[in-house]
N, CA, C and O atoms as a GROMACS GRO file, in nm:
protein
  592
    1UNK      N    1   0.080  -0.119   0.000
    1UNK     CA    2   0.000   0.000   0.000
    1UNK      C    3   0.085   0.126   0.000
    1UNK      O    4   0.068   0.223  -0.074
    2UNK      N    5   0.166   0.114   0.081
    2UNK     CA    6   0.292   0.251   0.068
    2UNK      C    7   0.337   0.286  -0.066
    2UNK      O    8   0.346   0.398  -0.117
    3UNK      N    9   0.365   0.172  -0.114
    3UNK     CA   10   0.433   0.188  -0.287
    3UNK      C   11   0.310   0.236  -0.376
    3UNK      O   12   0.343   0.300  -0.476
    4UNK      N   13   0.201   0.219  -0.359
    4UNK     CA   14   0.132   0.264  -0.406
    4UNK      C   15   0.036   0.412  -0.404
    4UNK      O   16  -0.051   0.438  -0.487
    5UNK      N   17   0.070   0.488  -0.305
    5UNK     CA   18   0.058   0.607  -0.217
    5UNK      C   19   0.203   0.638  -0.252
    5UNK      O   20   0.195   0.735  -0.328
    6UNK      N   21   0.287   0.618  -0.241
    6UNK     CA   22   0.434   0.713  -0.282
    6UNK      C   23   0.399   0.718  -0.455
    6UNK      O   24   0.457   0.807  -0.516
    7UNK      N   25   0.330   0.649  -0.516
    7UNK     CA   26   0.325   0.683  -0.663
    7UNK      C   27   0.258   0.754  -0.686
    7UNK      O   28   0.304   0.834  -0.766
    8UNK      N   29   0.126   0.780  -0.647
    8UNK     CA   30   0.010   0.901  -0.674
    8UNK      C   31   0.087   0.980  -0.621
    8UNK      O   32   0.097   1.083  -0.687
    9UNK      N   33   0.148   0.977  -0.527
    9UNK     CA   34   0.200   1.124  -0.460
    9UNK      C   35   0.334   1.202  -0.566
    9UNK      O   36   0.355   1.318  -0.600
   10UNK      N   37   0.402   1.074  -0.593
   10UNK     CA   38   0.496   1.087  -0.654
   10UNK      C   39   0.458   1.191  -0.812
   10UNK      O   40   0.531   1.280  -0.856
   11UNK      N   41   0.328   1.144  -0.872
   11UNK     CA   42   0.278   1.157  -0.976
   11UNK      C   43   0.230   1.309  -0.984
   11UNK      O   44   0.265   1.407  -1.050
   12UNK      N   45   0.129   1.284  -0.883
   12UNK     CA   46   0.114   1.457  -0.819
   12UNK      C   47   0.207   1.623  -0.849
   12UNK      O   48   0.195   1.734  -0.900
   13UNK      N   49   0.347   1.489  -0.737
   13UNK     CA   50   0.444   1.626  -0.742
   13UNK      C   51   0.491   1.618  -0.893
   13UNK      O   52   0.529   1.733  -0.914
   14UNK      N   53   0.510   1.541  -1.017
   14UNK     CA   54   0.565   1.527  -1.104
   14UNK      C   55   0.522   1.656  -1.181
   14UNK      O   56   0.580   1.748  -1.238
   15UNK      N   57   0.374   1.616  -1.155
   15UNK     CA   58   0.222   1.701  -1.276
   15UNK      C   59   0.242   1.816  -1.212
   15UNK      O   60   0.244   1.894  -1.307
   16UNK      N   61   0.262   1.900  -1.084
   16UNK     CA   62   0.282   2.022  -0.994
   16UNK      C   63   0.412   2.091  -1.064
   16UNK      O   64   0.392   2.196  -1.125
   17UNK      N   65   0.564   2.029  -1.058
   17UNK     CA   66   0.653   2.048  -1.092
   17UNK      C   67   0.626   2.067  -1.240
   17UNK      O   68   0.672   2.177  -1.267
   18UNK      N   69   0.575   2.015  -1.344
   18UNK     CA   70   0.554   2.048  -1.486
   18UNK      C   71   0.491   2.162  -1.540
   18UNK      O   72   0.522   2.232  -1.636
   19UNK      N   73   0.356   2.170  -1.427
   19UNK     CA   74   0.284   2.325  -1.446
   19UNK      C   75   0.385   2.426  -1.394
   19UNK      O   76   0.416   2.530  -1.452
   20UNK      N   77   0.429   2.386  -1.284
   20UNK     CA   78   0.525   2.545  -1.204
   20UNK      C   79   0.642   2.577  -1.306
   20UNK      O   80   0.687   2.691  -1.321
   21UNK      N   81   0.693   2.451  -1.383
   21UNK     CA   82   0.796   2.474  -1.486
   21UNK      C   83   0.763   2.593  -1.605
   21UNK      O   84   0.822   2.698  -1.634
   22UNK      N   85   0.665   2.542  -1.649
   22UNK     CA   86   0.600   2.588  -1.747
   22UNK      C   87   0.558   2.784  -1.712
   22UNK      O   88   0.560   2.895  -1.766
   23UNK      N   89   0.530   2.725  -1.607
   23UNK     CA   90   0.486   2.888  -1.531
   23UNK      C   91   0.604   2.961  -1.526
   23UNK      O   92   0.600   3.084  -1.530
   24UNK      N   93   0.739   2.883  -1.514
   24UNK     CA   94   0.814   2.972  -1.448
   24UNK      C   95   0.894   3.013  -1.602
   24UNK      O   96   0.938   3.128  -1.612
   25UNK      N   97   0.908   2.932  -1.700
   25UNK     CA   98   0.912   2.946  -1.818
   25UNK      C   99   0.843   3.054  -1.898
   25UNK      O  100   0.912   3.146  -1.940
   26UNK      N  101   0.712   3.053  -1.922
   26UNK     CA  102   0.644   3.188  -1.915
   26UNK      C  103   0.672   3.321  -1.878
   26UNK      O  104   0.678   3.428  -1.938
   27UNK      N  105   0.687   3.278  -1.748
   27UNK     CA  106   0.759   3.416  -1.638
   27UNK      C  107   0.882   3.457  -1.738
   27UNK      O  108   0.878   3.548  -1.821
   28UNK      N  109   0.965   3.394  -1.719
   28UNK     CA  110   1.120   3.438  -1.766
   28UNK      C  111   1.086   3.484  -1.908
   28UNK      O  112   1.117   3.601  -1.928
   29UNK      N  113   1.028   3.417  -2.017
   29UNK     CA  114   0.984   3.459  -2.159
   29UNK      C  115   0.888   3.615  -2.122
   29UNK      O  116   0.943   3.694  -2.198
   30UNK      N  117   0.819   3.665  -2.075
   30UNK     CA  118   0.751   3.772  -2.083
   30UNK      C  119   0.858   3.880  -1.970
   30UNK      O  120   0.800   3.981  -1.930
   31UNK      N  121   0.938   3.870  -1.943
   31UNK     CA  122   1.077   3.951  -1.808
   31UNK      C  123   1.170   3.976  -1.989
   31UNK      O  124   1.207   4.074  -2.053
   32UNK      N  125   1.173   3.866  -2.005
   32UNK     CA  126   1.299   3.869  -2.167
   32UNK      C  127   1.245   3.994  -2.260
   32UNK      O  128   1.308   4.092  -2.301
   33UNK      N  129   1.114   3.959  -2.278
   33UNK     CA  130   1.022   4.034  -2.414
   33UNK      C  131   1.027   4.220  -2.306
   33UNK      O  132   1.046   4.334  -2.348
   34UNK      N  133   1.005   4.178  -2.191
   34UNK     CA  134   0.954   4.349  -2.157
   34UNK      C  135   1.056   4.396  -2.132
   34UNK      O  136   1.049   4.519  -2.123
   35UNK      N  137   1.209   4.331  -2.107
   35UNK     CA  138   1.313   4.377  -2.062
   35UNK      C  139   1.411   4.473  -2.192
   35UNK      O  140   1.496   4.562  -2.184
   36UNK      N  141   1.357   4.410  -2.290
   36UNK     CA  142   1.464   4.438  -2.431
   36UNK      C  143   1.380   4.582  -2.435
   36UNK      O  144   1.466   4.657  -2.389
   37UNK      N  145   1.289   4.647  -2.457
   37UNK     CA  146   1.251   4.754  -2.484
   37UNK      C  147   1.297   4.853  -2.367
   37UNK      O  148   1.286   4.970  -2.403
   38UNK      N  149   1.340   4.841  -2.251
   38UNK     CA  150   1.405   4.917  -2.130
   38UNK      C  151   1.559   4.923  -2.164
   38UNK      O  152   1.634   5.021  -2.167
   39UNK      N  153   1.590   4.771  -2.193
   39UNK     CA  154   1.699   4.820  -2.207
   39UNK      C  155   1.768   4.916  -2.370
   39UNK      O  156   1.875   4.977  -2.383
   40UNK      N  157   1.673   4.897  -2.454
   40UNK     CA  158   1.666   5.010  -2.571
   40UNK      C  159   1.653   5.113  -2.515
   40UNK      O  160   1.755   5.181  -2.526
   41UNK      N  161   1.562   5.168  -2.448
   41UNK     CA  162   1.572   5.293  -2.360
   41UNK      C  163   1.646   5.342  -2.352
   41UNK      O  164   1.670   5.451  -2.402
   42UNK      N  165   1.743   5.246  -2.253
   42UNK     CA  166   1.855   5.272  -2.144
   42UNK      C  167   1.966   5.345  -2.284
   42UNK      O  168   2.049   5.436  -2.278
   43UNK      N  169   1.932   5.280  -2.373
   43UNK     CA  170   2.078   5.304  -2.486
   43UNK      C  171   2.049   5.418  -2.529
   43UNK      O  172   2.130   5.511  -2.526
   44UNK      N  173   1.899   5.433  -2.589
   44UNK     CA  174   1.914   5.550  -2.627
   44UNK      C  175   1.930   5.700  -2.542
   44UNK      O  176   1.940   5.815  -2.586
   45UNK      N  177   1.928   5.653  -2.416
   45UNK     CA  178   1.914   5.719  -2.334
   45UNK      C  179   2.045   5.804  -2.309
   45UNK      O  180   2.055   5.925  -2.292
   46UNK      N  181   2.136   5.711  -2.311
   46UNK     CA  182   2.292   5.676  -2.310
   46UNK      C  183   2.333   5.766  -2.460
   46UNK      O  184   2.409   5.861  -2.444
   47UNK      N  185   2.296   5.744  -2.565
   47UNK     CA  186   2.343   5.815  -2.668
   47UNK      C  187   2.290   5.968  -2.682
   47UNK      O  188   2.342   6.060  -2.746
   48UNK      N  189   2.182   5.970  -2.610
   48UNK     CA  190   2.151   6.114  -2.644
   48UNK      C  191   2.206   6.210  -2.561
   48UNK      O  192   2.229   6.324  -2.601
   49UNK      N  193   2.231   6.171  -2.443
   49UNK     CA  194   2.304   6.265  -2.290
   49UNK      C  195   2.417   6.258  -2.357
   49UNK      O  196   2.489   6.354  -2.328
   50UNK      N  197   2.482   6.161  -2.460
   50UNK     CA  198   2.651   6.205  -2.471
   50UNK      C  199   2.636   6.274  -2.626
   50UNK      O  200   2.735   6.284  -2.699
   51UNK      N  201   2.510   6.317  -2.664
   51UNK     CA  202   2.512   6.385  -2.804
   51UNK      C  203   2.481   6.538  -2.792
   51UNK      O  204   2.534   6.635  -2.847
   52UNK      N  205   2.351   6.525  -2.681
   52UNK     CA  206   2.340   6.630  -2.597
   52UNK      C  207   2.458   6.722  -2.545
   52UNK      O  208   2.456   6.845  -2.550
   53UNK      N  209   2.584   6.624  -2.483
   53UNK     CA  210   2.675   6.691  -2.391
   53UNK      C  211   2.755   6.737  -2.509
   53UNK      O  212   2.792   6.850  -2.478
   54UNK      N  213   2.789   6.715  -2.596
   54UNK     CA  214   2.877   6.735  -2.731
   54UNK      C  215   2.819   6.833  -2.808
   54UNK      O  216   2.896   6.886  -2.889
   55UNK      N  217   2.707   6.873  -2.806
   55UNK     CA  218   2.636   6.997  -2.867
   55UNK      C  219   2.626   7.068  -2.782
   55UNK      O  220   2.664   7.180  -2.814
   56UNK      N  221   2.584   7.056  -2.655
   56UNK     CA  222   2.616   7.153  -2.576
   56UNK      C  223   2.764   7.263  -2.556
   56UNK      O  224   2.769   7.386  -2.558
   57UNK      N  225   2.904   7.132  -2.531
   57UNK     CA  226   3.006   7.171  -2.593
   57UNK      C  227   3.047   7.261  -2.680
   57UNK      O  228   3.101   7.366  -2.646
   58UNK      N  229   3.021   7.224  -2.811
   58UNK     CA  230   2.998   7.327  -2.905
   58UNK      C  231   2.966   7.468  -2.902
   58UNK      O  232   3.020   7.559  -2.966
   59UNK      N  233   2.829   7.476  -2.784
   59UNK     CA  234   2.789   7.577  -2.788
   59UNK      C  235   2.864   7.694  -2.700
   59UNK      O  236   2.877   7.815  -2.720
   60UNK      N  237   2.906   7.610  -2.599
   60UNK     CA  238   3.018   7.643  -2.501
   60UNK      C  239   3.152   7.721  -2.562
   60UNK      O  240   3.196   7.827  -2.519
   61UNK      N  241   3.212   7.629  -2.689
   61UNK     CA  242   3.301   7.717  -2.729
   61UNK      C  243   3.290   7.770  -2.824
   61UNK      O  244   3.392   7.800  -2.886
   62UNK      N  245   3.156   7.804  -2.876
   62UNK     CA  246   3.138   7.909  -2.964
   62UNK      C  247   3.154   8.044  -2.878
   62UNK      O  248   3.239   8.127  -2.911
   63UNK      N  249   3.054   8.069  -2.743
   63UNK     CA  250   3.076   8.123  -2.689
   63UNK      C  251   3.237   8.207  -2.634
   63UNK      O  252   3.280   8.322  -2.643
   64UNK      N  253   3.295   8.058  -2.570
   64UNK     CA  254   3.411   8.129  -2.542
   64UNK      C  255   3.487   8.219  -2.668
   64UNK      O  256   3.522   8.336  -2.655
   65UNK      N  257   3.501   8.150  -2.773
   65UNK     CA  258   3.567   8.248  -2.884
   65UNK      C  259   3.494   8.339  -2.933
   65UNK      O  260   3.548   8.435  -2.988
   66UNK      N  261   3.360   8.330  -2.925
   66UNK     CA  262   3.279   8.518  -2.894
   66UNK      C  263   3.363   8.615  -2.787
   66UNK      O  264   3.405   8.729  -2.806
   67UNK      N  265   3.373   8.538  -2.679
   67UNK     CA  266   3.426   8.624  -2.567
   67UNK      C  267   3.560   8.684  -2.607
   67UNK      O  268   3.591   8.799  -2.576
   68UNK      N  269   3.656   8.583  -2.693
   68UNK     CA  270   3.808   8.591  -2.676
   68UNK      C  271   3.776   8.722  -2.779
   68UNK      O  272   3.817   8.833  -2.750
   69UNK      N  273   3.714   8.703  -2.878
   69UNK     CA  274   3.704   8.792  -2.948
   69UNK      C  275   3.685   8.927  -2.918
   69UNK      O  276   3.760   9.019  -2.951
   70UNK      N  277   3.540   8.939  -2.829
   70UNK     CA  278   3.536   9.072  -2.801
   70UNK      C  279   3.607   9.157  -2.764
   70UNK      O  280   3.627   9.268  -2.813
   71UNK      N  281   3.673   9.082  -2.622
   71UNK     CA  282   3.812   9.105  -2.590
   71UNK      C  283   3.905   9.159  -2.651
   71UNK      O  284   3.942   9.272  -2.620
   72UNK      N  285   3.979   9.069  -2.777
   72UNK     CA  286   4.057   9.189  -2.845
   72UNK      C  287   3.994   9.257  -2.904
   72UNK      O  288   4.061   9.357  -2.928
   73UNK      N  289   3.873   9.265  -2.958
   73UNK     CA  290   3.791   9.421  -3.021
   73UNK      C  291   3.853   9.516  -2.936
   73UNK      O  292   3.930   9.596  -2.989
   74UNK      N  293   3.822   9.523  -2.748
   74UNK     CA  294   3.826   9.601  -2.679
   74UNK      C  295   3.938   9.657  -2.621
   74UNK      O  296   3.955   9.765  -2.564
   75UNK      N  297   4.046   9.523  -2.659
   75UNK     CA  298   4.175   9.609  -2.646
   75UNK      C  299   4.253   9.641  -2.743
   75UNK      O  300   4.373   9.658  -2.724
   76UNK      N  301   4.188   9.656  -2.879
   76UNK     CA  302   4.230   9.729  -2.982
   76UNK      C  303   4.172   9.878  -3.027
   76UNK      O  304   4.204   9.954  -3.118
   77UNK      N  305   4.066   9.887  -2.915
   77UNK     CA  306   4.005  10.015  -2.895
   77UNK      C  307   4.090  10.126  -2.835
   77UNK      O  308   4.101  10.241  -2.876
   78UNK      N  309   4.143  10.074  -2.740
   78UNK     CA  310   4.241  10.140  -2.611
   78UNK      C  311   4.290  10.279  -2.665
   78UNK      O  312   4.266  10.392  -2.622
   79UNK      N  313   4.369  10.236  -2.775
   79UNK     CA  314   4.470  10.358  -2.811
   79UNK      C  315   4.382  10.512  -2.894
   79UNK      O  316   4.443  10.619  -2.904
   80UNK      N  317   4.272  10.500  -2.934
   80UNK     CA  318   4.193  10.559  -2.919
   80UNK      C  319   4.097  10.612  -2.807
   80UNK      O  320   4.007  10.694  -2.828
   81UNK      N  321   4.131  10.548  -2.663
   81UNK     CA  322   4.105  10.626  -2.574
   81UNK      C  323   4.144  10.798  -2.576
   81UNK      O  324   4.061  10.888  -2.582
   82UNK      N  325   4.251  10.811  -2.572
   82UNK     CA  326   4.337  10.954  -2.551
   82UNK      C  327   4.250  11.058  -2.676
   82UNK      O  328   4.184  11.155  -2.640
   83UNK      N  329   4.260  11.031  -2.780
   83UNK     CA  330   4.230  11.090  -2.919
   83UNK      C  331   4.068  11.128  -2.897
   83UNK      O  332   4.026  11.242  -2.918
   84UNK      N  333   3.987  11.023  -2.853
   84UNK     CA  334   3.834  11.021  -2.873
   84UNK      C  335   3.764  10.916  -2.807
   84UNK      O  336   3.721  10.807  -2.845
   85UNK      N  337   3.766  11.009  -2.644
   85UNK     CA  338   3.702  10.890  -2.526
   85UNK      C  339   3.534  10.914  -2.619
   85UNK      O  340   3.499  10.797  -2.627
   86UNK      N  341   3.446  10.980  -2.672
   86UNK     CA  342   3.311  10.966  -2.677
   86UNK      C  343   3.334  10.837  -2.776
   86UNK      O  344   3.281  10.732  -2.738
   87UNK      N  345   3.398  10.835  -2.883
   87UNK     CA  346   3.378  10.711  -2.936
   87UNK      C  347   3.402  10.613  -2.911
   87UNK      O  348   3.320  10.531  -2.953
   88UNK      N  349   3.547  10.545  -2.814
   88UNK     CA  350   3.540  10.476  -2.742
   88UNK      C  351   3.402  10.440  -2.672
   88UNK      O  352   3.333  10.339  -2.684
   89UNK      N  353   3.390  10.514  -2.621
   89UNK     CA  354   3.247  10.483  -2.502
   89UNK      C  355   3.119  10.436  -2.620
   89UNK      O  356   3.055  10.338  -2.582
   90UNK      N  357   3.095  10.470  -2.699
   90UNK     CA  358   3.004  10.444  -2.791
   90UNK      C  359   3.043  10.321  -2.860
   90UNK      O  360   2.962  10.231  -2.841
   91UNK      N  361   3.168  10.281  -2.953
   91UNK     CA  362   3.216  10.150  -2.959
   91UNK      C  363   3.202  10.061  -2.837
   91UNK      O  364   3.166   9.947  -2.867
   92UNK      N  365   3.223  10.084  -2.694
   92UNK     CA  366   3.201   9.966  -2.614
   92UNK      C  367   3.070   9.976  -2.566
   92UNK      O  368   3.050   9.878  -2.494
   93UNK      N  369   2.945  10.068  -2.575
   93UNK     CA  370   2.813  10.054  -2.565
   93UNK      C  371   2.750  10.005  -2.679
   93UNK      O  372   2.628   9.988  -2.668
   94UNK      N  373   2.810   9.973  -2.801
   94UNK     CA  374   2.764   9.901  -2.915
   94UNK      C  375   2.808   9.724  -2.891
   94UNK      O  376   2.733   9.630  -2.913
   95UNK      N  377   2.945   9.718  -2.842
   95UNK     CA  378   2.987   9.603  -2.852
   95UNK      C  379   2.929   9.535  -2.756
   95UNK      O  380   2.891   9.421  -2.783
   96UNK      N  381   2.908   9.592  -2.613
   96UNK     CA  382   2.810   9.534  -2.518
   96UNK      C  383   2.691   9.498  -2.571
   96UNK      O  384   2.684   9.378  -2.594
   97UNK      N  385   2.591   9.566  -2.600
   97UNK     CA  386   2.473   9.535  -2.710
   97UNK      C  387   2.496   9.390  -2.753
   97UNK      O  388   2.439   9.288  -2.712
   98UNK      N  389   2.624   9.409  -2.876
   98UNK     CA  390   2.616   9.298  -2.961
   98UNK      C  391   2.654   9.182  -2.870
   98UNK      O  392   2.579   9.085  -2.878
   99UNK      N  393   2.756   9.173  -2.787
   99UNK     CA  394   2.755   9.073  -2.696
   99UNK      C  395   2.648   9.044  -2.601
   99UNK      O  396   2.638   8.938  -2.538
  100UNK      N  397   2.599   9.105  -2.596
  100UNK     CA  398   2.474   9.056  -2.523
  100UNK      C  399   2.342   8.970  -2.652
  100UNK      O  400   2.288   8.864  -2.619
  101UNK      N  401   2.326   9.002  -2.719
  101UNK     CA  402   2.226   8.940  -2.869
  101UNK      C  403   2.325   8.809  -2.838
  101UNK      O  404   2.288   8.718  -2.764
  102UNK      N  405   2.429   8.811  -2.891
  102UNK     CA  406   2.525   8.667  -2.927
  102UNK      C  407   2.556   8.604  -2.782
  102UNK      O  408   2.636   8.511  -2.773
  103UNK      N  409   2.486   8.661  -2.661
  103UNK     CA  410   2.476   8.565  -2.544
  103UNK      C  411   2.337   8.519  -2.509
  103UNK      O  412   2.302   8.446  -2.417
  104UNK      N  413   2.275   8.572  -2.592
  104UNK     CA  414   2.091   8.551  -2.560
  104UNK      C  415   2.062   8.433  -2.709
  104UNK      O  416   1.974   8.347  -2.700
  105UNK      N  417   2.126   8.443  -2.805
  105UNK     CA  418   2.157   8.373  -2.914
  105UNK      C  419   2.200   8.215  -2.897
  105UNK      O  420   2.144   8.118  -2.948
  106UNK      N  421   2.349   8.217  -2.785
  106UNK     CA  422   2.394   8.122  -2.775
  106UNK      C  423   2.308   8.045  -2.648
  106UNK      O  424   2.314   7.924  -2.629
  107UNK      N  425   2.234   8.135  -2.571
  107UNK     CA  426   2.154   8.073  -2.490
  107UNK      C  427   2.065   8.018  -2.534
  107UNK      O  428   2.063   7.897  -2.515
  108UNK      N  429   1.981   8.065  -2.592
  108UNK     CA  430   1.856   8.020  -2.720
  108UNK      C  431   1.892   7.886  -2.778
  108UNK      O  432   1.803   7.802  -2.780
  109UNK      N  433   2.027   7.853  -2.831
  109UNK     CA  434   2.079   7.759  -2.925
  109UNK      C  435   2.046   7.662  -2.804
  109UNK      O  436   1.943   7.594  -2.805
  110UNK      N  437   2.138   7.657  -2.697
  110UNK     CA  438   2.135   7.577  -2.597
  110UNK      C  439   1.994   7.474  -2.560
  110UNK      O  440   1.966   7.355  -2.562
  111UNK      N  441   1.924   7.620  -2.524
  111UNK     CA  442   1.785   7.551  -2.458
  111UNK      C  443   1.725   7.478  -2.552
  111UNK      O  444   1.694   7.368  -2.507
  112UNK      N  445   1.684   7.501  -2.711
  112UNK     CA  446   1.706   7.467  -2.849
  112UNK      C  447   1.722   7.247  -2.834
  112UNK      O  448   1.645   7.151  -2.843
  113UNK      N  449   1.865   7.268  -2.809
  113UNK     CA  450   1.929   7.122  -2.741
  113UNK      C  451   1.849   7.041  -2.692
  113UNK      O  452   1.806   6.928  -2.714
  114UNK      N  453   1.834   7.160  -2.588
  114UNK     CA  454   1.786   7.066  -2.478
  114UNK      C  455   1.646   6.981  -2.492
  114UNK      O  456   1.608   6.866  -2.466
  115UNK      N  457   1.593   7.099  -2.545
  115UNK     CA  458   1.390   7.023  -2.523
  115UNK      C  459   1.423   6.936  -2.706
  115UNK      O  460   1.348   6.840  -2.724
  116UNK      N  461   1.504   6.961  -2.803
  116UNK     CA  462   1.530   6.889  -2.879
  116UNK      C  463   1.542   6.705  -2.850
  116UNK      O  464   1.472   6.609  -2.882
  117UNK      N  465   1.671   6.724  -2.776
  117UNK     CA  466   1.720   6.640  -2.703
  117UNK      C  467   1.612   6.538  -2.632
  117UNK      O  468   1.606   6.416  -2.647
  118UNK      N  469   1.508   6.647  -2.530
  118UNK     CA  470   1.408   6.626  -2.426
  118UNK      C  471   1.296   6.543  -2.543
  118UNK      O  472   1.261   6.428  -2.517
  119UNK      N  473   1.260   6.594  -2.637
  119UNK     CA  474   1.175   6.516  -2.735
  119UNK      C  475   1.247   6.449  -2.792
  119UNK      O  476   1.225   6.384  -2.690
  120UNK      N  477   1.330   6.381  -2.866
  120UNK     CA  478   1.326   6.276  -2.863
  120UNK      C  479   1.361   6.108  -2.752
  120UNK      O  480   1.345   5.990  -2.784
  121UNK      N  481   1.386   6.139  -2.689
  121UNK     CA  482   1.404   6.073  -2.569
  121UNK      C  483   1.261   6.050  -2.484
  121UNK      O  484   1.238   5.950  -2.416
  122UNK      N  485   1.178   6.153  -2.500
  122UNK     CA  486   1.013   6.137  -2.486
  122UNK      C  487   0.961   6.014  -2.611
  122UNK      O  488   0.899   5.908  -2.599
  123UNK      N  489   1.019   6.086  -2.731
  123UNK     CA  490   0.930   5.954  -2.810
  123UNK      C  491   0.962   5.820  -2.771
  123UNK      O  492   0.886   5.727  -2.743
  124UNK      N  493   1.141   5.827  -2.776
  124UNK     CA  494   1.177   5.681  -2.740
  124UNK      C  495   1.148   5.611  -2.581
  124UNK      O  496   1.187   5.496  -2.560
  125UNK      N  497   1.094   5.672  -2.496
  125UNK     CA  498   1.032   5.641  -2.382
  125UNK      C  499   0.889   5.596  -2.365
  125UNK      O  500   0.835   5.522  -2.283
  126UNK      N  501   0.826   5.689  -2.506
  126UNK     CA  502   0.695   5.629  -2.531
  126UNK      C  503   0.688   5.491  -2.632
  126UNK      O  504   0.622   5.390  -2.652
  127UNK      N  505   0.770   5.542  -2.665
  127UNK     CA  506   0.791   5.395  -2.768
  127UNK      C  507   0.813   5.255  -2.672
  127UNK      O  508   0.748   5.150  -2.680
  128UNK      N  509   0.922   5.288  -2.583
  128UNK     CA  510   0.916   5.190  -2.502
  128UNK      C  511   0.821   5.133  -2.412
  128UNK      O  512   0.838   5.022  -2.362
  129UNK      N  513   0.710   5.212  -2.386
  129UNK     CA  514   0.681   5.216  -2.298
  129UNK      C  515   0.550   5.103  -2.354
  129UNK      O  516   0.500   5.004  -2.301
  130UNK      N  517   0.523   5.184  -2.506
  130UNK     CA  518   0.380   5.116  -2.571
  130UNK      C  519   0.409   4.968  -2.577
  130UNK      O  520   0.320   4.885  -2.559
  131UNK      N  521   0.552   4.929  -2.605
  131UNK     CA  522   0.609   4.769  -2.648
  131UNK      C  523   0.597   4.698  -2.532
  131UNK      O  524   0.561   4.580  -2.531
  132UNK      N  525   0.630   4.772  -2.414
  132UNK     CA  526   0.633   4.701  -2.263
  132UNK      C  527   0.511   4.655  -2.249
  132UNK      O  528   0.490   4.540  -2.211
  133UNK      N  529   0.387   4.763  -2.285
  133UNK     CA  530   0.242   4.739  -2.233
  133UNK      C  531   0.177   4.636  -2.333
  133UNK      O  532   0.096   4.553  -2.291
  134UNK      N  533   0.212   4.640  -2.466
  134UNK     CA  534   0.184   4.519  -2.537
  134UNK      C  535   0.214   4.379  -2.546
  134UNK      O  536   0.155   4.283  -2.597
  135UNK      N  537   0.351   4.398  -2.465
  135UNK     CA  538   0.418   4.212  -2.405
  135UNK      C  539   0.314   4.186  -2.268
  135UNK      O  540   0.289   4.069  -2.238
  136UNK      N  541   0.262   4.290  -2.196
  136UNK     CA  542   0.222   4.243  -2.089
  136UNK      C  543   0.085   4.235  -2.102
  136UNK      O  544   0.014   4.182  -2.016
  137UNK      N  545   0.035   4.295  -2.224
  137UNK     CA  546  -0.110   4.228  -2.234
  137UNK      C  547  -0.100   4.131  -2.313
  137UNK      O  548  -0.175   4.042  -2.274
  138UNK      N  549  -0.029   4.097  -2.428
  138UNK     CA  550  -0.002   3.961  -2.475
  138UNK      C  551   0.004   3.841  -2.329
  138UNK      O  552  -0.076   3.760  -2.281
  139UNK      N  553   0.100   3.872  -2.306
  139UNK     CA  554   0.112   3.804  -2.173
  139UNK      C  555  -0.011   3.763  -2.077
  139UNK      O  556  -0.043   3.653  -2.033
  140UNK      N  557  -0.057   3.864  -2.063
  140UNK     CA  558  -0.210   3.877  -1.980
  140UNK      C  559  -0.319   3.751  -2.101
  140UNK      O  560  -0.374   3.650  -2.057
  141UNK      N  561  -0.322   3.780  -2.201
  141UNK     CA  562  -0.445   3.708  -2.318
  141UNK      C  563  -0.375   3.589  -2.304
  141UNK      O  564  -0.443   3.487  -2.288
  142UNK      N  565  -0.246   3.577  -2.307
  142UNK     CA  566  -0.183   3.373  -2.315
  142UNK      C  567  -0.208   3.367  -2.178
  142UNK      O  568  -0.328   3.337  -2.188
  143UNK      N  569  -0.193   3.372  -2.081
  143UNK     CA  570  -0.193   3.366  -1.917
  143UNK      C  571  -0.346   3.300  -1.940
  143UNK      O  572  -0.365   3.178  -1.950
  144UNK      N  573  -0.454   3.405  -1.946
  144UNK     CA  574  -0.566   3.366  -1.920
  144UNK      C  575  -0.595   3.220  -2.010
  144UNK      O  576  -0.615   3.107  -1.968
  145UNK      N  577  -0.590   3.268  -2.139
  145UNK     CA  578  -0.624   3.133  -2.255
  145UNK      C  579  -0.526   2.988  -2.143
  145UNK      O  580  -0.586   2.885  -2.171
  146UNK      N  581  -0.447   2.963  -2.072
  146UNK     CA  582  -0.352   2.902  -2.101
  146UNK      C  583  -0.429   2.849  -1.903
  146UNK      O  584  -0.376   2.749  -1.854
  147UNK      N  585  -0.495   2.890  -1.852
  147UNK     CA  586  -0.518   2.886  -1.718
  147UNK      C  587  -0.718   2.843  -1.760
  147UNK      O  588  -0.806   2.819  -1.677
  148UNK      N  589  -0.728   2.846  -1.863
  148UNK     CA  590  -0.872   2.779  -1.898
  148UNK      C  591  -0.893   2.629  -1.933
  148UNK      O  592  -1.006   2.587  -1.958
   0.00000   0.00000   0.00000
């Protein structure tokens, strides 16, 4: 009678262990499918902060060689101090002006970047996001079909 009670039982855990396999199989196949679209994310995520930081760059030393520039404008003004301080003063109330446009310019470019940058990284987040929700309702429609 024992040998025969260790076999149903035996049989039991066999048929238990085959569904939980299967389940856990499932599991790992729908973690695989929702994981690849995060980790696309993650990349593009990764390429745009270092494309971002490199245009930003750019903008950085456009700037600085605006600056270097003005600079010697202003100390090539100098020697015309003595001769004709009103024009002096009027050359560096013009050049202020213009440095200020080409700092509101290079700011503009910047922010420009950024929400550039900011949208596409929105699409590819929505993108990811729609692929995630479609493995997990796939997932959800086999789950149910598969538990009937």
């Amino acid at each position: 009678m024992e040998t025969a009670t260790q076999e149903r039982t035996s049989r039991a855990f066999e048929r238990a262990m085959i569904s939980n396999g299967d389940a856990a199989a499932f599991s790992i196949d729908v973690t695989r499918r929702a994981i690849g679209p995060m980790t696309e994310l993650a990349i593009v995520a990764a390429k745009e902060r270092t494309r971002l930081a490199a245009e930003l760059q750019i903008v950085a030393l456009e700037a600085l060689h605006e600056a270097h520039a003005a600079a010697l404008r202003r100390l090539s003004a100098w020697p015309d101090m003595l001769t004709d301080p009103l024009r002096l003063y009027h050359r560096g109330f013009l050049e202020t002006l213009d440095s200020a446009q080409r700092a509101l310019t290079l700011t503009g470019m910047s922010a420009r970047l950024v929400t550039q940058a900011s949208e596409r990284l929105q699409t590819a987040a929505v993108d990811a996001g729609r692929r995630v929700r479609e493995t997990l309702e796939e997932s959800s429609g086999i789950g149910d079909t598969t538990r009937r």
